[in-house]
Each structure stands twice: as C-alpha cells, then as structure tokens.
N, C-alpha and C positions, 0 to 999 in steps of 0.2 A: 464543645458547648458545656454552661457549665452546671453540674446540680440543678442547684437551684433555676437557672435561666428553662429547663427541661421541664420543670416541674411546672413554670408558671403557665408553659406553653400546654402540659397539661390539664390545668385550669381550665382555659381559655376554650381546647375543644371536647374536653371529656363533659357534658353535661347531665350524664347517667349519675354518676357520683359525686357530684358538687363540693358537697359540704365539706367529704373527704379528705377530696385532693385539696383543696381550698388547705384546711387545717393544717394537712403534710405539709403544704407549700409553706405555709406562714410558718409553721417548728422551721424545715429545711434556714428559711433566712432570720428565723431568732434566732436561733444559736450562731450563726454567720456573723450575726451585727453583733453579738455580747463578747463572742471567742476574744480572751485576754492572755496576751503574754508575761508573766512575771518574769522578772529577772531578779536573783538572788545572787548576793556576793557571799563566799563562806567561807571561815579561816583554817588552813589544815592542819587540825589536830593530830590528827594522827592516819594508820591509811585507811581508818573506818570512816571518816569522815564522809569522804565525797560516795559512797556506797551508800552509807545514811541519808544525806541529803536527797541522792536520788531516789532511792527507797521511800522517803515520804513524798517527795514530789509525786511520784508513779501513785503512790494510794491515792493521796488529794486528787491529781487527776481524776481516776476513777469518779472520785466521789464527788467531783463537779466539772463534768461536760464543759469543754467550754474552753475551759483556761489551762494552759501551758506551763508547766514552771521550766523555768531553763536556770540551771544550776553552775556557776563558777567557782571554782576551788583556786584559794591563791594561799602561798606559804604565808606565817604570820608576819618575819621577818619586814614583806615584800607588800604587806597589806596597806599600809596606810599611804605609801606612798604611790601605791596603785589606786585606792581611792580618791586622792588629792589631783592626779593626773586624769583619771576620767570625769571628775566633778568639772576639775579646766575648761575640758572638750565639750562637756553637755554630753558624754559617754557613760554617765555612769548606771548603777543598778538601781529597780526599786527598790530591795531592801537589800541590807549588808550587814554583815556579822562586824563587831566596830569594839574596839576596846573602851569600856565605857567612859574612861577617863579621856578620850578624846572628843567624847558629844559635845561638852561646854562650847570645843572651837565649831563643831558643825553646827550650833545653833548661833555664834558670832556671826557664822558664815550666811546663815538663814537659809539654810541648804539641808536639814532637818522638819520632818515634819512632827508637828506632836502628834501625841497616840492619845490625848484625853477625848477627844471628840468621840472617836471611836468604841471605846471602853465604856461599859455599864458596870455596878457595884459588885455584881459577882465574878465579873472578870478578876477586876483588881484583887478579889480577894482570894485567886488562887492562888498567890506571889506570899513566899514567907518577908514580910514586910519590912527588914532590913536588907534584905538582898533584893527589893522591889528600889528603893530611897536612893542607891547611887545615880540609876536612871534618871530623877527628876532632876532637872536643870529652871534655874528659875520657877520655879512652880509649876514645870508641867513635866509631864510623862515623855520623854524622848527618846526613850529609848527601854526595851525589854528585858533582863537577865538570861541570858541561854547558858550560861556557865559559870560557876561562883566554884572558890576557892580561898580556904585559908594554907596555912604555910607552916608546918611542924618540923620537930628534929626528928629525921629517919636514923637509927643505931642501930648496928650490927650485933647481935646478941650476945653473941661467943667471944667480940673481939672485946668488949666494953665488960661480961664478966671477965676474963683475962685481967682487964685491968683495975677491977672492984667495982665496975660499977654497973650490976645488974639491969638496973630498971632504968639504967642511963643517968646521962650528966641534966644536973638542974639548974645548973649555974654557969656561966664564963670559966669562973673559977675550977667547976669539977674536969670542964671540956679540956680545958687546959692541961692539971694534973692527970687526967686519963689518957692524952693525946702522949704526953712525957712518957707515958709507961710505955704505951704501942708504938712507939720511936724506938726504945730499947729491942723491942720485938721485930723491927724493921718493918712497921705500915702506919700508912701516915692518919693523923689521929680525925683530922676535919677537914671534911673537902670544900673549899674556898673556890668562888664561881670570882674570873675576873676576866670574863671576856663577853662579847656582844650585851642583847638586852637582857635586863635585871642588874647586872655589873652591880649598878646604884642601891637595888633592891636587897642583896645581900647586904651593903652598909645600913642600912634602913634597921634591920632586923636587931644590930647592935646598936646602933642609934636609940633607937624605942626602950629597946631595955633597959637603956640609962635614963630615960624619960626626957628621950630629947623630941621634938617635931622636926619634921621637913620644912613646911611653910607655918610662920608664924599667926596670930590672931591680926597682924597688922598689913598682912598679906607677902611679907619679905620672906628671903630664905631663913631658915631661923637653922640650919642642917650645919652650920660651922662652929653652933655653941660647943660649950664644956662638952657635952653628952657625946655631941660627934667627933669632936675631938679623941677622946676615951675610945669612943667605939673604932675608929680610924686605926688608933695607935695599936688596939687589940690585935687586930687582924696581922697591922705592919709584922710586932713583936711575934705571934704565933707563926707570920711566914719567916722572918728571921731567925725563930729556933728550931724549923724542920718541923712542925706542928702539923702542916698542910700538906699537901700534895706539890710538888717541885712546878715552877711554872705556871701559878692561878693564870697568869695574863693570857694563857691560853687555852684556858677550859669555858667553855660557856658552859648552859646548863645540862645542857644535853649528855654532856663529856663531863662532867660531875657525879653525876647520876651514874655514868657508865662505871666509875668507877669505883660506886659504891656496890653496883650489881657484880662488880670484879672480884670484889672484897679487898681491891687496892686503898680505900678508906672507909673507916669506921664511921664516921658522923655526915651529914650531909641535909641540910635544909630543904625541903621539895613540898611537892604540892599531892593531892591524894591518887593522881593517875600513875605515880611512880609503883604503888604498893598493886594494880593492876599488871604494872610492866613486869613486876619481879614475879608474880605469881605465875605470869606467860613464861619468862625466860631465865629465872633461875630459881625455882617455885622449891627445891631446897635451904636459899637462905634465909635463915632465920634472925628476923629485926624487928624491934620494936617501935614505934612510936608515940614521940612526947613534946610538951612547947619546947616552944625557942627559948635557949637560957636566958638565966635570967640574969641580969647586971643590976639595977634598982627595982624595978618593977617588970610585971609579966606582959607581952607584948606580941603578936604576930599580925602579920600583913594579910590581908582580905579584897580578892579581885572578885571582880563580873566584866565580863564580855556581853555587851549588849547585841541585841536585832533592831537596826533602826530602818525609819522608813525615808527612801528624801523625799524632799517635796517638789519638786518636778518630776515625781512618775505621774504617766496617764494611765493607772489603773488600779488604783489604790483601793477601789473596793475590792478588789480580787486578791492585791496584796496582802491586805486584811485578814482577810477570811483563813489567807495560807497563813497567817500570824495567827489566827486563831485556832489553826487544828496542831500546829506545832506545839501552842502552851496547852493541849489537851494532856488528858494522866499518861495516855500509852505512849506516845513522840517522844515524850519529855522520860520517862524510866528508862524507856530504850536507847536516847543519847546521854544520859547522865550514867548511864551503867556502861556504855559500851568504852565511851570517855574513859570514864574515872572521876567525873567531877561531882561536886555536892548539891543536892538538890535545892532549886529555886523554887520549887512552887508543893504547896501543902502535900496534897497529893502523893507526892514523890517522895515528901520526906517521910510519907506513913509505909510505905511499900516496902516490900520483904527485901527486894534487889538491890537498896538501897539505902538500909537501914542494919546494916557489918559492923564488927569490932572500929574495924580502919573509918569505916565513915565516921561511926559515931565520934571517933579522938578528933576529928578535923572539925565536927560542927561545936563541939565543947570547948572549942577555941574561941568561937565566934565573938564571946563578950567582950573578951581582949582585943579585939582586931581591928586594926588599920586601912583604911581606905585612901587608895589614892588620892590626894588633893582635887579637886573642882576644880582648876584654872586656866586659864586660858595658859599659852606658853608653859605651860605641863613636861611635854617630851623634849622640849628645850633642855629645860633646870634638869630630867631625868639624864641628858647625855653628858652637859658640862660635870655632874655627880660622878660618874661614870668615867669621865675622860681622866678628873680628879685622884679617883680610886684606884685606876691603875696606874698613874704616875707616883701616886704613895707606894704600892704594893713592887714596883721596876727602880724604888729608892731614888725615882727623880726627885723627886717634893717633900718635904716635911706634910703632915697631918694640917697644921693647923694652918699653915701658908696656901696649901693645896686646896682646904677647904674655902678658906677667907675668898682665893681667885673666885673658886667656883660661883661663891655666894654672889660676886660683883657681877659675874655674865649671868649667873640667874635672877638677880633683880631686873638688869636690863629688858628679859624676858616678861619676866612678871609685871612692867610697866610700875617697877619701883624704886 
C-alpha cells in the first residue's frame, strides 16, 4: 500500500487528530503531484565535468523537494549529433548544453524555447552583455552562456628568448623568422591544428588578421578573398619549410596542445583552459601569453556554449529554476574556475578565482573578437572550410582553388 493511500486511510479513521492528519495527508500528496524530473544534456569538458554537474544537481536537490535532476554527459565531438537523433525520436533533454552557434538552426527548427518570458531585469543583468548578445537569435533570448572563450598565442618562454623574442612574436612575420631560428635548434617553431573540429578555426585566425570575413554583409562565403587566400598560403609556406610540427593533418587540438606541454613546439593558439592544464601537469613550464599575430589588423576568435531549453519539456518551471541557481555567483565561479573558462556573468568576473594574470590576457582580447556567424548551414560551411584546409596543407589543392571549391558548397549551404 502506498504512502500516501495509508495516510488518507488515516484520515478517514483517526478522528482524535483531524486537522493533523488532514494536513500530513495533503503535504504527503503535494509534493507527489509537483515531483519533477529534469533532464539535462552536458558537454564533456573535461573529467570535472560530469562531477560538477552532479554536484549542483545534488545541492538544488536539496534545496527544492521535489525535483530530480538527472544529468547526461556526452563527449563534445558526439554532441550535436546525439542532439539531432533524440530531437528525431521526441527523446530528447529539457535542457542541453548546445554550442551557441548552432541555436539559429534549433530555433528554424522551433524546437528551442525562449528564456524571455521567464527572465526579469535583474536576471538579465547578471550576463556581461557581449557574452549575453550571441544567445539572442531574432530578438529573443535562446539560449544562456555557460562558457565564453577568446583565443590567444600560448609561447614557450625559454624557446622564443632563444630566438630573440622575449615577449613573443607580434606578427606573422616575427612567428615565421623565430619558428627559422628554432628549426636550427631542431623544434618546431608553430604548432598548426589540422585535424577534426576547429581545422577551419585555425585558418580563421589568419584570415581575420588580414582583415578578411568568413561570411560576407551579403550573407555568401566571403572566406576565399585576398585575405584568405594570404592566410591559406601562410600556413601551406610555414608547413613547407619545417615551420610546424611534421603532419598538421594529424593533430587536432588536443594533440597540439600536447605538444606544446612537451616542449615539442614553441607557439600554439588555444583557449584559456590550456594555461589550467599546464599548471596541473607540467606546472614548471614557463610561457607567456599574447594575441594572435598580427597580418593587417589585430584579431581573435570569441566562443560561448549556451544552456538552452527545448520546447517540448513538460517541466519547464523546474527546468527554470535549475537555470536559475546555475547563473547564481557560486555555480558559476566554481565551473568557470574548475574549467578554465572566462566568466560570463558580473559577478564572476569581480571574484578573486577568477580574476588571474591568465584570465585577465584572455578578457583584454575581447574588443577584437570574433564570433561565430548566426546562420543557419553554419557547421556545413565550417566542414567544407576544413575539408579545404587539409587538402591545401596534404599539397592536394592550390590555396585559392581549394577555397573558391569551398565557397561553392558553402553557398549552397547558406541558401546562396
């Protein structure tokens, strides 16, 4: 028999205590009728991650009777297209950790719920308000920032004085002449990512600094101008004269990084959870941090990883709420430190945890920084970029042939 059914029966013969039982009875079956399941989808950062997540589910718990969070960890690789498969089915989560750059299509999809309805003025205003603006999609709120990043030159201190340049290269031009010297010395001067995702992302970074765009004001690829051309050839030329690391096509980012924490290269483009990694696991080497050179103008790339919510959950006031304790100040210091990433909301960015030399270079960036395009057909145009950039870098393709292809199957994407 069940609780509650015991209780009512208690009711019925205890007439000593009425009011009581009465009252126990009715709490036993509110909280029965209210108890809500949230389902969250989350992407694996790292292996604090799914620790973290449970770790606030387990407090909120606590601190509201009632509702369940049940927590999914999926690699990031493997995320969207685990998304797009349970959206199919009518499987998918209340909320989901979602690279912001792909809400545009979840709101095509009208499988996105907006978060303005929800939100009052002080909410909004605990969002540093450029890292709040990739979220809104047509004029509304779809999505949260739970993780922002800009994109610096990480330099080996010792290898880069060796080659004159202390405080690191400022330019194309300096990376190049210091990469020359540390080829002499047998280590390679720039570690070049040309395998899985970002592939695209590293041409970006040369791209920008010649003041070129990815998508133009007309909404087409604009990524096979002058600029990307230049930046194309850059990379071809520096893996042509031993510049890079032997075999870009096979390093992603991950295998970049490793082999700057090696000391197998001296330069390397990353994001600020690298300068976390080295302090865990080779907390002797000593590197700097500075923009991304510069070719015409100064330039770096600017992500967020949103929380969106869909709109076929049945429980969205509860989803809410867990939205709401997550953008509180202590949730949010504790996964943006535990991370590595840069704080999204006021709060965070006043706090001691996260407010470091290393941070501070990553947020000084921000004026210069690039945001993914808004478009629908996004990770389309990102892979044919990709596909592009290794066929230049494996000497299939010319620069400017390789990009022209590209730009044809990213128009078709782009509906242009």
């Amino acid at each position: 028999m069940s609780r509650v059914n015991l209780r009512r029966k208690q009711v019925l013969v205890s007439f000593a205590l009425p009011t009581i039982i009465v009252a126990f009875a009715f709490s036993g079956i509110a909280v029965t009728a209210h108890a809500d399941t949230v389902r969250i989808t989350v992407s694996h950062y790292s292996d604090a991650t799914g620790p973290y997540f449970n770790k606030m589910a387990h407090e909120f718990e606590k601190a509201t009777p009632g509702t369940t969070i049940k927590i999914e960890e999926v690699n990031w690789d493997a995320l969207q297209q685990k998304l797009q498969t349970d959206i199919m089915g009518g499987a998918n989560s209340d909320l989901a950790i979602v690279a912001t750059r792909w809400l545009l299509d979840f709101v095509h999809d009208d499988v996105a719920e907006p978060l303005d309805g929800y939100m009052d003025a002080s909410f909004r205003d605990r969002f540093i308000g450029q890292i709040l603006a990739p979220g809104e999609i047509k004029g509304k709120v779809c999505g949260l920032p739970l993780a922002a990043s800009t994109r610096a030159l990480y330099y080996n201190k010792d290898l880069l004085a060796k080659a004159g340049y202390p405080n690191g290269p400022k330019t194309w031009n300096d990376v190049i002449d210091a990469s020359k010297k540390l080829k002499a010395m047998h280590i390679a001067g720039f570690g070049l990512q040309g395998k899985e995702i970002e592939t695209d992302v590293y041409f970006y970074y040369g791209l920008w600094s010649y003041g070129g765009d990815v998508i133009g004001k007309d909404g087409k690829a604009a990524f096979n101008s002058q600029a990307g051309v230049k930046a194309a050839t850059l990379y071809k030329t520096m893996i042509d004269d031993g510049l890079t690391e032997p075999g870009v096509t096979g390093y992603n980012r991950e295998g970049v990084q490793n082999l700057f924490k090696q000391g197998r290269v001296a330069m390397v483009i990353s994001l600020p959870f690298l300068s976390k990694q080295i302090a865990k696991e080779v907390p002797n080497l000593k590197y700097g941090i500075g923009p991304i050179p510069m070719g015409t103008t100064q330039a770096t790339y600017a992500v967020t990883d949103s929380i969106m919510m869909f709109k076929n959950s049945k429980v969205k006031k509860s989803a809410w709420k867990f939205l709401d304790f997550l953008f509180t100040k202590s949730p949010r210091v504790e996964f943006s430190k535990t991370e590595g990433f840069l704080p999204t909301t006021k709060a965070e960015a006043s706090d001691p945890a996260l407010n470091g030399p290393d941070t501070k270079a990553f947020i000084a960036l921000l004026p210069n920084a690039r945001f993914a395009p808004t478009v629908t057909g996004w990770e389309y145009t990102a892979k044919v970029v990709s596909d592009a950039m290794q066929s230049v870098y494996l000497g299939k393709a010319q620069p400017a042939a390789a990009l022209n292809a590209a730009a044809e199957k990213a128009n078709r994407s782009l509906g242009k």
